[in-house]
C-alpha positions as protocol buffer text, in pm:
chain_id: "A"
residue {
  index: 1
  type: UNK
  ca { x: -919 y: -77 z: 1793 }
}
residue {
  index: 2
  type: UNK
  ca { x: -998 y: 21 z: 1462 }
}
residue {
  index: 3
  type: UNK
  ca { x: -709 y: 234 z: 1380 }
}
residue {
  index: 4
  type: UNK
  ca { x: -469 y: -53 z: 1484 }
}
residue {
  index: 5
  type: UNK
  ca { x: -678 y: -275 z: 1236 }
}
residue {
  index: 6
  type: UNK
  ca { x: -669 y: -54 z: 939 }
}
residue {
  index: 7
  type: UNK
  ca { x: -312 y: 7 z: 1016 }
}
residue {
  index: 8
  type: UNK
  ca { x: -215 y: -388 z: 996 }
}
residue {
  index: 9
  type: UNK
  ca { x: -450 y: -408 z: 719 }
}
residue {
  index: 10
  type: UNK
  ca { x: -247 y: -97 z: 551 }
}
residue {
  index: 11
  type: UNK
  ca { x: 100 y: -318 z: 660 }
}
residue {
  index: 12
  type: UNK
  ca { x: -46 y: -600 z: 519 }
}
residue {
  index: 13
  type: UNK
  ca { x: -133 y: -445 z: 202 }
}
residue {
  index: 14
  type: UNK
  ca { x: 205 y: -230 z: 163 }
}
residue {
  index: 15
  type: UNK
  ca { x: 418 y: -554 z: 204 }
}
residue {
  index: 16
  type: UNK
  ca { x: 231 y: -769 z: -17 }
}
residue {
  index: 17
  type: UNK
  ca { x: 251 y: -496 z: -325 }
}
residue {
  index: 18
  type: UNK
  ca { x: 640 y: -466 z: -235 }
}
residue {
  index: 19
  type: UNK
  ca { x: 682 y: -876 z: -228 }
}
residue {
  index: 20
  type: UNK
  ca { x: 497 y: -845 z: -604 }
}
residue {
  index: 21
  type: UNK
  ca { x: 716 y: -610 z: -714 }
}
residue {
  index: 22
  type: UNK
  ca { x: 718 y: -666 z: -1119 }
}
residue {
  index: 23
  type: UNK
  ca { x: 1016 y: -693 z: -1339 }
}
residue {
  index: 24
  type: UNK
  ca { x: 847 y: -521 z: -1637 }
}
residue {
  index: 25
  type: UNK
  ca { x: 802 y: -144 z: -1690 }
}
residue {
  index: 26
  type: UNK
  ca { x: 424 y: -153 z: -1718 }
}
residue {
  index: 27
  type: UNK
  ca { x: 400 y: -352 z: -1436 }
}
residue {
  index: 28
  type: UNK
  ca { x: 650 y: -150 z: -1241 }
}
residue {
  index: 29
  type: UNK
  ca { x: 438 y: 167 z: -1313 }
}
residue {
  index: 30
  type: UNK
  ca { x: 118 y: 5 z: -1206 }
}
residue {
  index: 31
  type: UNK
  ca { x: 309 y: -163 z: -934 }
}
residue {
  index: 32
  type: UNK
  ca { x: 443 y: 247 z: -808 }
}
residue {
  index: 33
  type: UNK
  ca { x: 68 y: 372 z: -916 }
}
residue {
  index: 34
  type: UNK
  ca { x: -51 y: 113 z: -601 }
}
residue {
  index: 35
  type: UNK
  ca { x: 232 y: 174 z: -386 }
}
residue {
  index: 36
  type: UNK
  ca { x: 172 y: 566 z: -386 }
}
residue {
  index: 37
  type: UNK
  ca { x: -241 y: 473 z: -349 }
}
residue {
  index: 38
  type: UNK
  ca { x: -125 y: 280 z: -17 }
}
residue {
  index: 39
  type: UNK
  ca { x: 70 y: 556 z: 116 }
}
residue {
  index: 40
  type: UNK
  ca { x: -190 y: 766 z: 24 }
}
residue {
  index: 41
  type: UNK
  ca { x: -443 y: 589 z: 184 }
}
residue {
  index: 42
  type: UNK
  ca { x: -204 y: 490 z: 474 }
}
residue {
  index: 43
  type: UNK
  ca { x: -186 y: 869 z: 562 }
}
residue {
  index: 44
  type: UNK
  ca { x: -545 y: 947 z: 540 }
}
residue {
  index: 45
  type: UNK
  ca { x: -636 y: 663 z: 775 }
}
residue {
  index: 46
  type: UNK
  ca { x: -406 y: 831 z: 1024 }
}
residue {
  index: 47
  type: UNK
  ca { x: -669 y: 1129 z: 1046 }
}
residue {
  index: 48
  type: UNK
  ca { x: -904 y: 904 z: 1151 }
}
């Protein structure tokens, strides 16, 4: 129960970043910096 929640809130989370995908440099390197955090985080929620 709670791994399927953290994974939709992981989904959720991942598709919302890509949707706000920025147009400047900056942004897109902040924009990567949170992308790689959510993958990040998406795989250690899978050891749990």
């Amino acid at each position: 129960m709670v791994a399927n929640l953290t994974n939709l809130l992981a989904t959720l989370l991942i598709s919302v970043t890509v949707d706000m995908k920025p147009k400047s440099p900056y942004g897109l390197f902040l924009w990567q910096l949170i992308s790689n955090d959510s993958l990040i985080l998406l795989k250690l929620l899978q050891w749990f």
